[in-house]
Residue, then its C-alpha position, 0 to 999 in steps of 0.5 A: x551678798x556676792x557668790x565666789x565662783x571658781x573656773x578652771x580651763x585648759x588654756x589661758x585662751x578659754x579663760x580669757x573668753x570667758x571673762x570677756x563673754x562675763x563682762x559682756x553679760x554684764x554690760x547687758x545686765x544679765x549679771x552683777x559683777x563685783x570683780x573677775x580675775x583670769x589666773x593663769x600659771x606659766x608654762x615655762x616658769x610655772x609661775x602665777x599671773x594675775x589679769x585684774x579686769x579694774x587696774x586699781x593704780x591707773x585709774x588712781x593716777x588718773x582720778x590722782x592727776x585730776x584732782x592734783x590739777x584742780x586744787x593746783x589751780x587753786x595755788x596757781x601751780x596747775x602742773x605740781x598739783x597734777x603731778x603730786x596728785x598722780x603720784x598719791x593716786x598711783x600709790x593709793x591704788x596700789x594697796x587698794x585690793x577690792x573683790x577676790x584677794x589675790x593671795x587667795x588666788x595665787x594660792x588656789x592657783x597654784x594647784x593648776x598645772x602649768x598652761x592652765x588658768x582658771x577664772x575667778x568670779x565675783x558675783x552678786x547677782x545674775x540671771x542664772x537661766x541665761x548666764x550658765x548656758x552661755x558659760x557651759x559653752x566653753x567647758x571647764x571645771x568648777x573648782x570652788x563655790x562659796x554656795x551651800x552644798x545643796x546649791x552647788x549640787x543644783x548649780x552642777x546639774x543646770x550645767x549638765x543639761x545646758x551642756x545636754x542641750x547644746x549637744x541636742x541643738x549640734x546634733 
């Protein structure tokens, strides 16, 4: 079962480090992502922006395309077959919405103030004594968890003396 973590910043500069250090985790094994999303709210229209990690339509025009073009060889019109298959693909991918459900984060996005973001986490497992050092680092708020209370509780206080300790190691 995968965990919903929800991150609030200051900027949407911090938020997008954040991602990129999550992805890099992943890469590295440290974390099991199933999706992560910055969300940031405009400062000038304060309107709500989603930066999905997986572009869902262009990797279904893309997986489209290739697929059209083997089964247009079959009917000797390779080109038709790719562009039929883009398309299909593309429009596919466009109602495909896998991980967190972006009316649930437009929605809770809403209450940040404009200039803000947060990142929205999907996580289906990690290793918590290294991933949550490594995120304290870059501040931010916990908005929501899908964790029991009594995890989010322990969840709050590894991120208190992670913090404690960075300080420690400035110092």
């Amino acid at each position: 079962m995968s965990n919903l973590f929800v991150i609030a910043y200051d900027d949407l500069a911090t938020a997008d480090r954040v991602r990129d250090k999550l992805l890099s985790m992943n890469r590295e094994h440290l974390v099991e992502l199933e999706d992560v999303v910055v969300v940031e709210r405009r400062e000038k229209d304060g309107k709500i922006k989603l930066h999905q990690a997986v572009n869902h339509v262009g990797n279904g025009a893309a997986g489209g395309a290739l697929w059209g073009s083997v089964i247009g060889l079959l009917f000797l019109v390779p080109f038709l077959g790719a562009a039929v298959g883009a398309a299909a693909g593309a429009a596919g991918g466009s109602v495909v919405d896998t991980g967190v459900n972006d009316d649930f984060m437009k929605e809770l996005s809403a209450n940040l103030r404009p200039g803000a973001a947060a990142v929205f986490v999907l996580v289906r497992k990690s290793a918590r004594d290294k991933v949550i050092p490594e995120i304290a680092k870059f501040g931010g708020q916990l908005v929501q968890t899908s964790l029991s209370k009594e995890d989010e509780a322990h969840l709050r206080e590894m991120v208190k003396e992670a913090l404690k300790e960075e300080t420690t190691i400035a110092s």
